[in-house]
C-alpha positions as CSV (number, residue, x, y, z in Angstrom):
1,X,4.2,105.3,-175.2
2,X,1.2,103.0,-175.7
3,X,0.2,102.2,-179.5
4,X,-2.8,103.0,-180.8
5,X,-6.0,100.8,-180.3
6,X,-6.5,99.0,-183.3
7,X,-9.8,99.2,-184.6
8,X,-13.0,96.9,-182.8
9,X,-15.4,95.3,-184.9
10,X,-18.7,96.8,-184.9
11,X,-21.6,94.8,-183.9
12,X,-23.0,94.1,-186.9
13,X,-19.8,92.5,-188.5
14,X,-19.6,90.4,-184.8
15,X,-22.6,89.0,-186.2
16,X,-20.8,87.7,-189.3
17,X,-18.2,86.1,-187.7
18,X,-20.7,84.2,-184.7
19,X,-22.4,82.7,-187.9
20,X,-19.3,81.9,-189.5
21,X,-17.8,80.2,-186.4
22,X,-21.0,78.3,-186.3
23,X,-19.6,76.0,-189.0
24,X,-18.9,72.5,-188.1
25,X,-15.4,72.5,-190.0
26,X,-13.4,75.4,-187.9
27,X,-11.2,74.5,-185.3
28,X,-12.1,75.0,-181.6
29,X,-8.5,75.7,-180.4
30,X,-7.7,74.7,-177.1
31,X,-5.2,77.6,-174.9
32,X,-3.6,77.2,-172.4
33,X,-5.5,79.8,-170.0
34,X,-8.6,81.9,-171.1
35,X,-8.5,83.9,-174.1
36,X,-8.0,87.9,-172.9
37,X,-7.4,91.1,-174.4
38,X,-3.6,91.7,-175.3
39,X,-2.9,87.8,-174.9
40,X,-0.5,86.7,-177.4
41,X,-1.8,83.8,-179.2
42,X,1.2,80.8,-179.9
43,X,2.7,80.6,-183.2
44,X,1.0,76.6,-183.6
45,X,-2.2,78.0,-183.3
46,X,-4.1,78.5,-186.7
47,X,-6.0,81.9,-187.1
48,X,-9.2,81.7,-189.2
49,X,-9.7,84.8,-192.0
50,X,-12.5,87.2,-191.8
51,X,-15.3,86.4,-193.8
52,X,-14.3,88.3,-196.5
53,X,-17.9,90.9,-196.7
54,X,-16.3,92.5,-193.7
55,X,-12.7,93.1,-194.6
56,X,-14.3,95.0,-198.2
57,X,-16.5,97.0,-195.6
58,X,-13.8,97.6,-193.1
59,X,-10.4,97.7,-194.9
60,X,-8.7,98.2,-192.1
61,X,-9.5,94.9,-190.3
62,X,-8.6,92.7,-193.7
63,X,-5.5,91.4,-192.1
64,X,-7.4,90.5,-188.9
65,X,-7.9,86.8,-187.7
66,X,-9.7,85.3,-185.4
67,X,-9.8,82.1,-183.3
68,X,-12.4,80.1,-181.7
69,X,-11.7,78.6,-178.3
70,X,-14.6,78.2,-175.5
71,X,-17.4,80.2,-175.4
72,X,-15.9,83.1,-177.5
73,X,-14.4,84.2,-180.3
74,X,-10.9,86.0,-180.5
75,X,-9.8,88.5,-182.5
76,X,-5.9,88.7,-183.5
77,X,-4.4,91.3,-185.0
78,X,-1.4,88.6,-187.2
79,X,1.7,90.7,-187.0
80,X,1.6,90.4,-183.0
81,X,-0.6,87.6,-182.5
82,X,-2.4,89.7,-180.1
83,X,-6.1,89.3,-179.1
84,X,-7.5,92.7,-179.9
85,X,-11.3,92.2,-179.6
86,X,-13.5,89.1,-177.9
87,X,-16.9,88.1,-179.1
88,X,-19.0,86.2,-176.9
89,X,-20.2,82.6,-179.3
């Protein structure tokens, strides 16, 4: 039985998080292989919070992290450590 798709970040709060990755004191995180869909990130790897306007907007993405490694950015649902979403930087 497959779970249900967590919900995706609408464009406009994708926006939020490029400009808030644009900041020169996150961590670019280097993985082993591409970040993908469904990839489970490694417990040593730190996950960055939302910026917080979108987690009031969108309660149900306030637990959601994300990482920045490459050219995009990776959004991980924290229980699993699963990439659910990738926005291009």
């Amino acid at each position: 039985m497959e779970s249900p798709t967590p919900p995706v970040l609408p464009p406009e709060k994708q926006t939020l998080i490029r400009e808030q990755a644009k900041r020169q004191d996150l961590p670019v995180v280097q993985l082993s292989e591409p970040a993908r869909i469904d990839m489970i990130i490694p417990e040593e790897v730190e996950l960055i919070a939302l910026p917080q306007d979108i987690t009031t907007e969108t309660p149900t993405t306030t637990s959601y992290r994300y990482l920045i490694t490459g050219d995009v950015i990776a959004v991980v649902e924290p229980q699993s450590r699963k990439v659910i979403q990738l926005i291009t930087r």
